[in-house]
N, C-alpha and C positions, 0 to 999 in steps of 0.2 A: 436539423440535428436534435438528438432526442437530449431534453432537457431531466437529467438524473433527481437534481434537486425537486422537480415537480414529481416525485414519488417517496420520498425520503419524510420521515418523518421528525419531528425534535426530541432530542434526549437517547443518550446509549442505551436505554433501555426499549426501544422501540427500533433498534439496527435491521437490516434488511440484507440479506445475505446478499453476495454478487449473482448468486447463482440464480436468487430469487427473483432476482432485480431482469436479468437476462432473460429466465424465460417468459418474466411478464411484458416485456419489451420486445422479446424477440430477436433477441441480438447475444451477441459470444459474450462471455465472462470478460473477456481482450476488451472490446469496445465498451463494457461499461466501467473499466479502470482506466481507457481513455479517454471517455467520458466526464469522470470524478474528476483526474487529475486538471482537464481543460476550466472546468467550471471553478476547481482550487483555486486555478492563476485569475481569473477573473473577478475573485473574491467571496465567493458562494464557502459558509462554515461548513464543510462538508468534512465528518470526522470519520473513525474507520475503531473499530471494535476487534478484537483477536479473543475475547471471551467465547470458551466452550459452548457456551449454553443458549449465547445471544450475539455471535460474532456479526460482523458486518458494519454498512454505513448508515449516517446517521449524522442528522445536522446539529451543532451545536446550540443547545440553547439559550447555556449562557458563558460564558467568559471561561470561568472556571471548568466547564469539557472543552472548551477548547486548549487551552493551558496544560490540562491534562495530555489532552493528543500529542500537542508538542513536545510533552516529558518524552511520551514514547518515543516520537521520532528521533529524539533526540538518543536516547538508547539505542536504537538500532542503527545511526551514524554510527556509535561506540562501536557496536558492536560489527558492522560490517568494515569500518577502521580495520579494527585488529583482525577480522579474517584475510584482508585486502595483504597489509604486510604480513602477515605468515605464509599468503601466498607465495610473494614479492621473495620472500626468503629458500623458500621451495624451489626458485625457477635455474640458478645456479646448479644445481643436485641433480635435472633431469637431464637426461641426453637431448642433442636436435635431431632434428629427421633428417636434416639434412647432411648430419655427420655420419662416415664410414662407422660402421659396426664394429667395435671390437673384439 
């Protein structure tokens, strides 16, 4: 298994797009987000950048990018929270397929 962290460099300012990441590996954008994700659970500081200019992954190098990361993820629970229930609210309002057409 291709080891992500042994390409990755420390510091957000040194992120390494997925895309970068795949074709110097050779493997799909998919496998190296499954990748990242496997090496997370196993404790590797493996952080992730959405910056224009310098998006991508990147290991923390010290506490405070990590801390950071977690702001965000933490934002984006919020925020997929509340797309989740306005879906939820949505489902009531559409027809089934499987109901006669009126």
């Amino acid at each position: 298994m291709v080891k992500i962290t042994e390409y990755l460099q420390h510091g957000e300012e040194n992120a390494q797009s997925g895309s970068d990441i795949a074709r110097l590996l050779g493997i799909s954008l998919r496998d190296v987000s499954a990748a990242v994700e496997k090496e997370r659970q196993t404790g590797n500081p493996i952080c992730a950048s959405t910056d224009a200019l310098r998006g991508g992954y990147y290991l923390a190098g010290y506490r405070e990018e990590m801390e950071h990361y977690c702001r965000i993820l933490e934002r984006r629970i919020g925020e997929i929270t509340r797309t989740l229930e306005a879906c939820k609210k949505m489902i009531p309002t559409l027809p089934s397929k499987d109901a006669p057409n009126e």
